[in-house]
C-alpha positions as CSV (number, residue, x, y, z in Angstrom):
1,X,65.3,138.3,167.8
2,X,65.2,135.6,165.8
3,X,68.6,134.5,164.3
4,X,67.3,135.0,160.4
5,X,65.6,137.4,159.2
6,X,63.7,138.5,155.9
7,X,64.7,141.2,153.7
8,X,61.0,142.6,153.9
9,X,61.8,141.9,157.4
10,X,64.6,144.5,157.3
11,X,62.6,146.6,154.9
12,X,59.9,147.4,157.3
13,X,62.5,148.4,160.1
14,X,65.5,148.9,158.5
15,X,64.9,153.0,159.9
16,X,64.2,152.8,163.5
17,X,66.9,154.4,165.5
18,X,68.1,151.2,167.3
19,X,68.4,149.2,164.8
20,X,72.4,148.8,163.4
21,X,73.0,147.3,160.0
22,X,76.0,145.5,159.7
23,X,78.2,145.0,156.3
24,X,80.5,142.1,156.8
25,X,81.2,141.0,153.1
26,X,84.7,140.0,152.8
27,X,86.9,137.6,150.2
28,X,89.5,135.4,151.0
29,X,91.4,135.7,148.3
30,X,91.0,139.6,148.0
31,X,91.3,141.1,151.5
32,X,90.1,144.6,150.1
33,X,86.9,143.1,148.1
34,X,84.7,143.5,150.7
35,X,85.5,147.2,151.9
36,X,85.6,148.0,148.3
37,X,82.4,146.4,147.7
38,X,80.7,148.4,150.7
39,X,82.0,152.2,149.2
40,X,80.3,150.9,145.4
41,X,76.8,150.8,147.3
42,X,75.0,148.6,150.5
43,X,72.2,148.8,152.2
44,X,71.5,152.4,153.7
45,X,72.6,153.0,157.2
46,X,75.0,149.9,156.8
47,X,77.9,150.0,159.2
48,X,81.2,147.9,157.7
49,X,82.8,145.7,159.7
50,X,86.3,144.1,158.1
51,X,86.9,140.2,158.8
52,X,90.1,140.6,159.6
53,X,90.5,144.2,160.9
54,X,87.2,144.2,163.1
55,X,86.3,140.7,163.7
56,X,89.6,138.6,164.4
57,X,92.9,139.3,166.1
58,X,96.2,139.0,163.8
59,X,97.5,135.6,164.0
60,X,100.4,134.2,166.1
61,X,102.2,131.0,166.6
62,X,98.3,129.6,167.2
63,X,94.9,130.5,167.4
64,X,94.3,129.9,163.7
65,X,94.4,132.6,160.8
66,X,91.1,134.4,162.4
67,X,92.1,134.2,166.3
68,X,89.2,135.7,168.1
69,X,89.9,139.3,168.6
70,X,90.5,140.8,172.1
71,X,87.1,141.2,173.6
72,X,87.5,144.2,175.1
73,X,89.5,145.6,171.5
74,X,86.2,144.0,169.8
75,X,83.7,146.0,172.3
76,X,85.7,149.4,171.4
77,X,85.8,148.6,167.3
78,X,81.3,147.9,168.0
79,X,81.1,151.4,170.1
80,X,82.8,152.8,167.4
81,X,80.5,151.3,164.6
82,X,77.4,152.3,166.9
83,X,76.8,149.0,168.4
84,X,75.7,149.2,171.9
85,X,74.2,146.7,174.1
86,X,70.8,148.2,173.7
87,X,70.6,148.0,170.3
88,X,69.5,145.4,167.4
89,X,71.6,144.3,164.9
90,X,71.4,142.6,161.4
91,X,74.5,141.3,159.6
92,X,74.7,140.4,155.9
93,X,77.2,139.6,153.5
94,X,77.1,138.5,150.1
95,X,79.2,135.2,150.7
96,X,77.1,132.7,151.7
97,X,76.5,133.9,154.6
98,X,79.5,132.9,157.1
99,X,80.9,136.0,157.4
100,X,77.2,137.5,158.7
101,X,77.2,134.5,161.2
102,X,80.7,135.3,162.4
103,X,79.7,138.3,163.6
104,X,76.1,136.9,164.8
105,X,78.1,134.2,166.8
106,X,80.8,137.4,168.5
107,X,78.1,139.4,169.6
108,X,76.1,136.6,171.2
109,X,79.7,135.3,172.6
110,X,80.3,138.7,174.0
111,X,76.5,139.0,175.5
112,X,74.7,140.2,173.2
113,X,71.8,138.0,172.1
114,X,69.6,140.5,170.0
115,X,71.4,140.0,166.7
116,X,70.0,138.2,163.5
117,X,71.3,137.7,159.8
118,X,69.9,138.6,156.9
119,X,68.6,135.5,154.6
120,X,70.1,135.5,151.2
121,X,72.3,138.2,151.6
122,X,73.2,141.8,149.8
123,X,73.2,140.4,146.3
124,X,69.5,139.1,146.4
125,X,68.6,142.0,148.4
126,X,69.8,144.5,145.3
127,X,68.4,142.2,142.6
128,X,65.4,142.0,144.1
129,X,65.0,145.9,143.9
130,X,65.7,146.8,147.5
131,X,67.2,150.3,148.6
132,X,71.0,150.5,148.3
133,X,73.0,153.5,148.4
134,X,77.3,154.6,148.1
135,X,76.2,157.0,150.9
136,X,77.6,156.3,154.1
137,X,76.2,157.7,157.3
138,X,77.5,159.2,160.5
139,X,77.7,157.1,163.1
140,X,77.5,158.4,166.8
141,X,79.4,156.3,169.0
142,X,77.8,153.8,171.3
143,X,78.4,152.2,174.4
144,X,79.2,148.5,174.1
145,X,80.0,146.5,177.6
146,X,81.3,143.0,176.8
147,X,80.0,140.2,179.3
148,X,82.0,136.9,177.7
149,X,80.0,134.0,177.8
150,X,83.4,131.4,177.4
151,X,80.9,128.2,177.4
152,X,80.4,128.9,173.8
153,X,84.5,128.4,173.1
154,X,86.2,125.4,172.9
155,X,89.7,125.6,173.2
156,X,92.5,123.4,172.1
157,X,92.3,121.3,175.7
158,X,89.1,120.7,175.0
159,X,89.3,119.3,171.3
160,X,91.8,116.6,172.6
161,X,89.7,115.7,175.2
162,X,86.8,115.6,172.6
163,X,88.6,113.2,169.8
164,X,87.6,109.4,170.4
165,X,85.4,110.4,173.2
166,X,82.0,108.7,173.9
167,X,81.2,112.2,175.4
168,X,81.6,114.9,172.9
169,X,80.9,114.8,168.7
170,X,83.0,117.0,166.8
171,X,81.8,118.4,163.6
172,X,83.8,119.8,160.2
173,X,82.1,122.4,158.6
174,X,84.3,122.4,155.2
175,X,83.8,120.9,151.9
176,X,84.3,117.3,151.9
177,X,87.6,117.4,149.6
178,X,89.3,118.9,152.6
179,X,87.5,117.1,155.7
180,X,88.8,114.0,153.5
181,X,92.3,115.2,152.9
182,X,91.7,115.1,149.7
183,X,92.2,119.1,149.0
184,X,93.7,121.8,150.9
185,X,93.8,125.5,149.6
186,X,94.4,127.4,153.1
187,X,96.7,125.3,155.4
188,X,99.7,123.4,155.4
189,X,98.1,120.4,156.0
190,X,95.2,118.4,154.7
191,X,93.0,116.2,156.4
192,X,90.5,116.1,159.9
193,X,90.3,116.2,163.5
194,X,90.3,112.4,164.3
195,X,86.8,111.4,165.1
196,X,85.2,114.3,163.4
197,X,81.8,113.9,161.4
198,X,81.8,116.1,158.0
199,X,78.4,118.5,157.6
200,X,79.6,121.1,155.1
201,X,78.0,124.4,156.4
202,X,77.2,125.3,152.6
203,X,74.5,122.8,152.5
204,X,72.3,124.6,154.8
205,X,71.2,126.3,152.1
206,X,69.3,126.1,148.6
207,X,70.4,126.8,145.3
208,X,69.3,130.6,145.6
209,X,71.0,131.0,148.5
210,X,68.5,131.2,151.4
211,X,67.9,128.9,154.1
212,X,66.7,125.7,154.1
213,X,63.4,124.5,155.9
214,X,64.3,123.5,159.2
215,X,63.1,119.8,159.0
216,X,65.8,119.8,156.3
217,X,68.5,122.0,158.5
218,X,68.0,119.3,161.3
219,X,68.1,116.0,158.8
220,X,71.7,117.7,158.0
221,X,72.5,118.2,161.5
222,X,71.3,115.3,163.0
223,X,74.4,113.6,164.2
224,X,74.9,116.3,166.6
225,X,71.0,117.1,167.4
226,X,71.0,113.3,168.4
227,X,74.4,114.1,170.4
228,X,73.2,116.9,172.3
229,X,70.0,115.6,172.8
230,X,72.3,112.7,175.1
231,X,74.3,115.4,176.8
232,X,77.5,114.7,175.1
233,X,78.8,118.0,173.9
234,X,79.0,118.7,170.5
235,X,82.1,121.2,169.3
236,X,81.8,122.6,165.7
237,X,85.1,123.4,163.7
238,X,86.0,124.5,160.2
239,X,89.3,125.8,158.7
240,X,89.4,129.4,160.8
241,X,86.1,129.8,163.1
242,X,85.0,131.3,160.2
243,X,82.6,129.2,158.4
244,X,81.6,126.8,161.0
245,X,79.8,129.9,162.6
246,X,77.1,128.9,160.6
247,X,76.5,125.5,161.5
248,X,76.6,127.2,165.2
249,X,73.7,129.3,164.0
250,X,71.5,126.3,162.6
251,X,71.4,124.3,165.9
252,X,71.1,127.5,167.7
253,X,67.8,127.8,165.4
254,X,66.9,124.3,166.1
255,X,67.3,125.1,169.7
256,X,70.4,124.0,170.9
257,X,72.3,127.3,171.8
258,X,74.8,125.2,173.8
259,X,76.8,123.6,170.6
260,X,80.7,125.1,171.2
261,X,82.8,126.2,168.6
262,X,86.5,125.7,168.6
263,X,87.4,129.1,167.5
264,X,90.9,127.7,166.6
265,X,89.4,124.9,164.3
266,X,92.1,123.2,161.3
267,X,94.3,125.9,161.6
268,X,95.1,126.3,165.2
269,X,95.1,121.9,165.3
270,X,97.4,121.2,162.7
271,X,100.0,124.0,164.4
272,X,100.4,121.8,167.5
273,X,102.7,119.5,166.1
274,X,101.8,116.6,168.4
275,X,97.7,117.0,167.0
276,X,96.8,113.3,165.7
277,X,95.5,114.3,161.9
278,X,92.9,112.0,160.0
279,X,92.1,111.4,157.0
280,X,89.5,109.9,154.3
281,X,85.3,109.5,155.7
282,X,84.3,108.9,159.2
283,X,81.0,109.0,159.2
């Protein structure tokens, strides 16, 4: 599948029996925004699946406030939503889009590559006249056997090793206020990951919301298409694991699946107290 697809895209298949639609709006600031939002109306047949309930493990000491769940606990919550390995799924939200590619980047981490997002998201689908519905459907329970693919994870080991190296390019996915240390909502502290280069995952994408061409995706992205085109390794990061997930997805789409993310990213760094912390432009 390809990793974005239309909404007339969805349109035309949005019935056939292995095809799972997948609600993952969600809002920081309101954890019960998103659920909400699913039982006022979504697309029909949509499935819900909860940041924080479905898609990340409760935090801890470290790991980041949106620890990759358990994959095994993650394979039971997708069985349970009817997401087995056979099937096709298409995730949408109506945030941007990160909280879609979080789940596109967990399914392809735990093997399962036939997964897309939906361009634009729920809000352009319902203004633009598409079917929605407050029904919810039954879902028969699947089958859902998790093969963990842990090259696409980059742990805390493997950041350190990354910062200052001539071997690896680390990329920030947040807003430059933060990457600069300028602004910090979230965490306790502000600033980067020494070394890092600052490619803010929101400007993937036009004013409307959908995605950019991709001879403008990979202008944005070219420090680290140059990077992996070299070998080095290029590990992408945000505040959570949450939003970088998109920046994942655009060189996936430029064809560099092997980009890591550090699932961890600013949260789980700045809770090793030892973790250098930058500040102001790199790059």
């Amino acid at each position: 599948m390809e990793p974005i697809v239309s909404k007339q895209w969805l349109l035309a298949r949005m019935y056939e029996p292995d095809l799972v639609i997948a609600d993952c709006r969600f809002n920081l600031a309101d954890q019960k925004a998103g659920a909400l939002a699913y039982k006022e109306d979504h697309i029909p047949g949509a499935v819900y699946l909860d940041l924080e309930q479905d898609l990340s493990a409760p935090p801890g000491e470290h790991g980041g406030r949106h620890p990759l769940p358990d994959p095994q606990e993650l394979a039971a919550k997708l069985s349970s939503a009817g997401i087995g390995n056979e099937v096709r799924v298409v995730a949408y939200d109506d945030q941007g889009g990160m909280y879609a590619a979080r789940l596109w980047w967990l399914l392809r981490w735990l093997g399962h590559d036939k997964v897309s997002v939906l361009d634009e998201g729920y809000s352009v689908w319902k203004k633009g006249g598409y079917p929605v519905t407050a029904d919810t459907r039954i879902v028969v329970p699947a089958s859902f056997e998790p093969k963990v693919q842990a090259s696409m994870v980059a742990d805390v080991h493997e950041v350190r090793s990354a910062v200052n190296s001539q071997n690896a390019l680390l990329i920030d996915s947040r807003d430059e206020s933060r990457y600069a240390g300028e602004h910090e909502p979230l965490d306790k502290k502000a600033g980067h990951i020494p070394g890092a280069v600052n490619r803010f995952w929101k400007h993937l994408f036009r004013d409307g919301g959908s995605w950019k061409a991709e001879s403008e995706i990979r202008q944005q992205l070219k420090p680290a298409t140059e990077a992996l085109e070299q070998d080095r390794n290029v590990i992408v990061y945000c505040g959570s694991g949450v939003s970088a997930t998109p920046n994942v997805l655009a060189l996936h789409l430029l064809g560099y699946p092997q980009a890591k993310l550090y699932a961890g990213s600013w949260s789980d760094w700045i809770s090793y107290e030892e973790n250098p912390v930058a500040a102001g432009k790199e790059d």
